[in-house]
N, C-alpha and C positions, 0 to 999 in steps of 0.2 A: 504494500500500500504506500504508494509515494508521499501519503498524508504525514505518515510515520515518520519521525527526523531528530536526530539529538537534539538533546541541550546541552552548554557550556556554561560554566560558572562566571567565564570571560571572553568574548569576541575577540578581544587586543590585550595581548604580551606586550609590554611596553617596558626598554631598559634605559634606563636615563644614564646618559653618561657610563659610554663602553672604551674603557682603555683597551689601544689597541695592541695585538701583540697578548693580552693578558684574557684570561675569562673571564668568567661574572657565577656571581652567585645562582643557583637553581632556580627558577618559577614554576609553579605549580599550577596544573590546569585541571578540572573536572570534569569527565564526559559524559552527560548523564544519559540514561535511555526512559524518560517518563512514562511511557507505551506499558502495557501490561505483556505488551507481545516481546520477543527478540527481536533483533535489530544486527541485521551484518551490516559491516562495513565492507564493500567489494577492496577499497585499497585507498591508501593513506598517501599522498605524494606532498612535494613542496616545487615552490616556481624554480626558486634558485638551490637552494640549499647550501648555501656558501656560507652565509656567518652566523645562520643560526642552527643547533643541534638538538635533537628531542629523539624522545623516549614514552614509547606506550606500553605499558604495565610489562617494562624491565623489555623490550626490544627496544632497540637503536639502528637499526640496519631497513633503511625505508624498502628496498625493494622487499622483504621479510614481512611488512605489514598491507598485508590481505588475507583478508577470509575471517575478518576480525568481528567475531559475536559476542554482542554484545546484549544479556539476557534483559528481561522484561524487570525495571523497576531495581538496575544493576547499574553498575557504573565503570569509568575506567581514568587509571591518574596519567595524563601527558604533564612531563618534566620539560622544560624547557632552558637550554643553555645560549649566549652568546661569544662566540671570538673574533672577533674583528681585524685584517691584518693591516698593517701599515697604512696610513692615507698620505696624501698629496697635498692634502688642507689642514694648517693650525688651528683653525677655527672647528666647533663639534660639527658631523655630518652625519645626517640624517639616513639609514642603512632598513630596507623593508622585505619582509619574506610574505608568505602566505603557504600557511597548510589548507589541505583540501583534502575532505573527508566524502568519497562516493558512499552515498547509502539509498536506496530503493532510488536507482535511477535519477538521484538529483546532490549536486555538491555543495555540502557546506565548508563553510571557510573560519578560517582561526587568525588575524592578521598580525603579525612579526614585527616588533618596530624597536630600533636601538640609535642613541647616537652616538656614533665613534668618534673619540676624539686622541688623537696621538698626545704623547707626555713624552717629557724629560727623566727616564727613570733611573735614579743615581741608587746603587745598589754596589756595597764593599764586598771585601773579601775578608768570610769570617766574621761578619755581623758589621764591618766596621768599614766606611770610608772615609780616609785623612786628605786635607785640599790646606795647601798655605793660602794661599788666598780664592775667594767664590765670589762669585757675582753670576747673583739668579735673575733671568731676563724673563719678560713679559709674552716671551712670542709664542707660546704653549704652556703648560702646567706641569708642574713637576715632580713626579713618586719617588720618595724617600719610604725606603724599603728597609733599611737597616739605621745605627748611629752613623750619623754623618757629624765628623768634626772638624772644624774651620779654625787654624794656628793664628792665622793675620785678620785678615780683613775681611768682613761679610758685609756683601749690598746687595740688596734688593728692590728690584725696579717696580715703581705704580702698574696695581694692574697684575702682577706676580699670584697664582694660587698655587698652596703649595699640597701637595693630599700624603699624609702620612701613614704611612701603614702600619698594622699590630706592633708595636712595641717599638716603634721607630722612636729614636731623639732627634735634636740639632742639638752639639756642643759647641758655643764659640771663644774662644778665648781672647780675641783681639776684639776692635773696633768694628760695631755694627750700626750700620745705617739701612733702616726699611723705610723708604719715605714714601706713601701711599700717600693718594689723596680721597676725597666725597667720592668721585667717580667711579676712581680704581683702587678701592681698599685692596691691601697686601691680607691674602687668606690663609692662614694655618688652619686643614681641617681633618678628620679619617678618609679613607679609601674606600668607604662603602658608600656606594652610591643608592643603595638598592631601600630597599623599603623594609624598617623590620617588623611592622604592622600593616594591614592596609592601607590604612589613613596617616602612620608614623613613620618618617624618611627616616633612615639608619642612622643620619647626622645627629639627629637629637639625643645620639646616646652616649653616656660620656667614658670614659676609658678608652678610647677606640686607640688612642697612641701614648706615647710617655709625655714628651715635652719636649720646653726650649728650655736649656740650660746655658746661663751666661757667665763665665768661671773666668777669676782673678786671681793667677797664682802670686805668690810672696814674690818681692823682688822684681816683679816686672812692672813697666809703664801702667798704670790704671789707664783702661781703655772707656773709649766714652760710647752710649748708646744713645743712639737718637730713632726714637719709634713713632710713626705717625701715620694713621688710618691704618691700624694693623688689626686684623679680628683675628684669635685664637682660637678655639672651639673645640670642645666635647674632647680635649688629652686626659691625661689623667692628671699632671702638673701643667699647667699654664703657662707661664714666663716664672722661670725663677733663676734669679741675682743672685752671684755670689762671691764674696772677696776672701783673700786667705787675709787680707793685710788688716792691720787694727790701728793703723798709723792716720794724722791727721789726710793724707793724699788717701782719695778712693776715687774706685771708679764711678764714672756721673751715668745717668741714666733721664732723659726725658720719651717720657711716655703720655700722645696725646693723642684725642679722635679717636682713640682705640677700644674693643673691646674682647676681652678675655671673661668668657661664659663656658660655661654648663664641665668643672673637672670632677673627676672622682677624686681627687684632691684637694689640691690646693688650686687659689685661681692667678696672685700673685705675690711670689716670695721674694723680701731686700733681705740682704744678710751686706752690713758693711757697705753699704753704696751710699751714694747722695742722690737722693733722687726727686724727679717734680713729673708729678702726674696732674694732666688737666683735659678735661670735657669727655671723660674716659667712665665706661662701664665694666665692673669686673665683678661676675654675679652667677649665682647657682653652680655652685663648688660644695663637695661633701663634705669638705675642712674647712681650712682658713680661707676666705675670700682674699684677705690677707694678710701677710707676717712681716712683721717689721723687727728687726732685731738690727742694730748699731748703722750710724751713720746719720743722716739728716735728710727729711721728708717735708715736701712739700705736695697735699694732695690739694686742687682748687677743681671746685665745678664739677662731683665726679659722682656716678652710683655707684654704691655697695652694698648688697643684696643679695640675699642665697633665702631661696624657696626648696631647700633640696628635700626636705624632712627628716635629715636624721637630728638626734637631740642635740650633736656634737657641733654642728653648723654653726659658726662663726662669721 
């Protein structure tokens, strides 16, 4: 009876932001048979099958799925993956499949949508990448896979997003300049792009990487920080300052326009710096929003505010 016809739990796969070169997390599809009757599939195909990969109740091998019955008031789970290989374009591009499901002489369709966007993916040997001096450019976004540590000079151009991956750091040790503007805020954020609720982007969850750490050893030059329109987001430690020296020279730190939200830590720590924060938001941390321990602070025009709930929340 051609009346007969699945249902989907979703029309459109939709993967936001596909690093290319990398996979993506699973999506999960439902294929329902509402009919009291059985329901064959004569065969499963896709237009292209190039960047997206799927699985019907554990096959992967599309010429393999035909003769697919599916009983009255039964159902079936399509997995769905994305890989995207290399583009041509800095900018994200827009990548479409379509599945097509034959069932009683008429095809339904599943529609495939990703955008791929190439990255700059800096990734060491043995957890760890050392650079004397970095300077991170604007013209693609950049995956920090592992500790990345910077000896001399770190800058960072307006416009710069940087996506951090599980347990990733930045250590700087010298002179850091992020100078972002309204436009083009400098973004420190996780690598999940994907959704960990329906309604909840994966961004909003915090742990997703370690932190920025800004480290002063004894003996050397106190290096100065200048931070401006920099958003940090959902690390576990936020920005956190640190001097070995206790002498009247430290390192200076100006931190403005910026926002440092949502750590399973801290959101930002001075240890020994002199520092001035102004028109800046640093909020929803499960610890200290912030820690001030030696040196001199000037905070003007700023929120501080953690909604986290635990009792400890500071």
């Amino acid at each position: 009876d051609p009346a007969l016809q699945l249902r989907f739990s979703h029309d459109t796969v939709l993967f936001d932001t596909v690093f290319t070169t990398m996979g993506t997390s699973t999506q999960q599809v439902m294929i329902y048979n509402p009919n009291k009757k059985a329901l064959h599939i004569a065969q499963v195909s896709m237009h292209e099958g190039k960047h997206f990969h799927i699985n019907i109740d554990g096959e992967n091998d599309l010429e393999e799925m035909r003769d697919i019955l599916v009983r009255g008031g039964d159902s079936l789970f399509l997995f769905v993956r994305a890989h995207i290989d290399p583009l041509d374009e800095n900018s994200p591009v827009l990548v479409e499949d379509d599945i097509a499901l034959r069932v009683n002489g008429k095809t339904q369709h599943i529609k495939l949508q990703a955008y791929g966007q190439n990255i700059n993916k800096i990734q060491g040997k043995d957890g760890l990448k050392v650079y004397q001096d970095l300077t991170l450019k604007n013209t693609r976004p950049y995956l920090l896979y592992d500790t990345v540590a910077v000896a001399g000079e770190l800058t960072i151009e307006a416009g710069t997003t940087i996506y951090m991956h599980t347990g990733a750091m930045l250590h700087a040790y010298g002179n850091v300049t992020a100078q972002g503007t309204k436009d083009r805020p400098i973004v420190f954020r996780g690598d999940r792009t994907d959704m960990l609720f329906d309604s909840v982007p994966y961004r909003m969850a915090s742990g997703q990487w370690n932190g920025i750490y800004l480290i002063h050893a004894e003996g050397t030059v106190p290096p100065v920080y200048k931070m401006d329109y920099v958003d940090i987001l959902s690390g576990s430690v936020g920005l956190y300052v640190y001097s070995e020296s206790t002498g009247s020279i430290l390192p200076t730190l100006t931190l403005s326009n910026s926002r440092i939200h949502n750590h399973s830590i801290y959101g930002l720590v001075l240890q020994n710096v002199n520092a001035e924060v102004v028109n800046s938001e640093i909020s929803n941390c499960a610890s200290y929003c912030v820690y001030l321990a030696g040196g001199k602070h000037n905070f003007i025009h700023n929120t501080i505010a953690a909604y986290y709930g635990y009792p400890y929340t500071n």
